[in-house]
C-alpha positions, 0 to 999 in steps of 0.5 A: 727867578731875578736871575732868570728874566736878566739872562732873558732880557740878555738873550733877548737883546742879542737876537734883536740886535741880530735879526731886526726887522726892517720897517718900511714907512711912505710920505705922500701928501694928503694920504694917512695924514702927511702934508709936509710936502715942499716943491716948486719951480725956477723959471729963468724965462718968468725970473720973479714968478711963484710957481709953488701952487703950479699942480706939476714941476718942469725940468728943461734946459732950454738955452735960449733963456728959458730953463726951469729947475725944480725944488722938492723936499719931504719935511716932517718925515723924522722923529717918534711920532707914528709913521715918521723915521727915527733918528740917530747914529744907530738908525740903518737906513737900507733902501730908499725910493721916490716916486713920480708921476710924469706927464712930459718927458720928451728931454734928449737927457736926464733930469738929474737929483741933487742934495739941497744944502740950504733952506728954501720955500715954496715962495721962492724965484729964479731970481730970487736963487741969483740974488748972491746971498747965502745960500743962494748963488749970483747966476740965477736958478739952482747950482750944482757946485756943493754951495747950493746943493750937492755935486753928487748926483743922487738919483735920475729921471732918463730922457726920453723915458717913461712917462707916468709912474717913475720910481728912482732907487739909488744908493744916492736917495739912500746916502742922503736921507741916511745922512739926515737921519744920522744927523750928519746933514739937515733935510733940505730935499733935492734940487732937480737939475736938467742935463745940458741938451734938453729939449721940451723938459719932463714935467711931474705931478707936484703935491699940489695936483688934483691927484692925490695919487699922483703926488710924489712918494717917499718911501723909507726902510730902515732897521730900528736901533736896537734900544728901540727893539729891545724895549718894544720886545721886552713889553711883549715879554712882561705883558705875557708874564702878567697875563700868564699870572 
């Protein structure tokens, strides 16, 4: 019988490693108990103005002094509570995509997403980001230039485009949040950049809307490792073994 439940467990392992079955988990505040949603707004043309309270984030370009940049991240959304995204090498991520509402979208171009590489706040300013000290640059609001986030463009709002429900699915979203769940890169979210000949901007609902369904969304699929399947399957096992007794 010994010899038995090993050639079981054995079997067992190599079809889950085989045939796993995706999971698919979504993050939005204020729905199903999450609320580690971060977003806020740079703008150039009130350089040392909070906007993290603001109920919608604009993007523009505006040479005229006047550029707005967004900030937006997900945190909390890793680990081995319920709901939340495993971590690990052996943690596949297959598919990814964000979810905005857009109120304004009248731009000439895209807003651009990039990878944040360092830590930031709600609190944060224009100014503060061109204050020169790490990891903030010396030119105010946000840089695409691998120092305050990525040069690698991971997603796209087009402009002129659709205005409410966006939803942006890009190998870029997958690359990044499997980065941070292999833990090869740390969560900061995104930086949301204007192309350089926008107009009057895309605005978006942000987390802090009275909408709760507006508020962005996160969706995350990704294939268990297979420890993780294996215990899950061999439970099933041994507690129809026990009720079968």
């Amino acid at each position: 019988m010994r010899k038995l439940m090993i050639l079981i467990v054995v079997v067992f392992l190599a079809a889950v490693h085989s045939y796993a079955v995706p999971i698919t988990v979504t993050f939005q505040e204020g729905v199903n108990g999450y609320s580690g949603t971060l977003d806020t707004e740079l703008s150039e043309g009130a350089p040392g103005t909070l906007h993290g309270d603001n109920d919608s984030i604009k993007i523009d370009f505006a040479p005229a002094g006047s550029a707005n940049h967004g900030l937006l991240m997900f945190s909390n959304i890793f680990g081995s509570g319920p709901g939340q995204v495993p971590t690990g090498s052996d943690i596949v991520v297959t598919d990814v995509t964000l979810t905005l509402y857009v109120n304004e979208n009248e731009s000439l171009v895209d807003v651009y997403f990039h990878r944040m590489l360092g830590g930031w706040y709600e609190t944060d300013t224009w100014n503060i980001w061109g204050d020169g000290t790490p990891p903030h640059n010396s030119q105010g609001g946000l840089q695409d230039d691998d120092y305050d986030a990525s040069s690698v463009i991971d997603g796209v709002i087009p402009g002129p485009g659709d205005m409410g429900f966006v939803t942006l699915d890009s190998d870029g979203l997958v690359d990044t949040v499997q980065a941070w769940c292999s833990g090869d890169a740390t969560n900061y979210g995104w930086a949301l950049l204007p192309g350089t000949n926008n107009d009057l901007g895309v605005r978006f609902a942000s987390s802090e809307h009275s909408t709760v369904s507006y508020h962005p969304l996160l969706s995350v699929t990704y294939i268990p490792e297979p420890a993780t399947i294996f215990m899950l399957g061999l439970g099933a096992v041994m507690l129809r073994r026990k009720i079968r007794k």
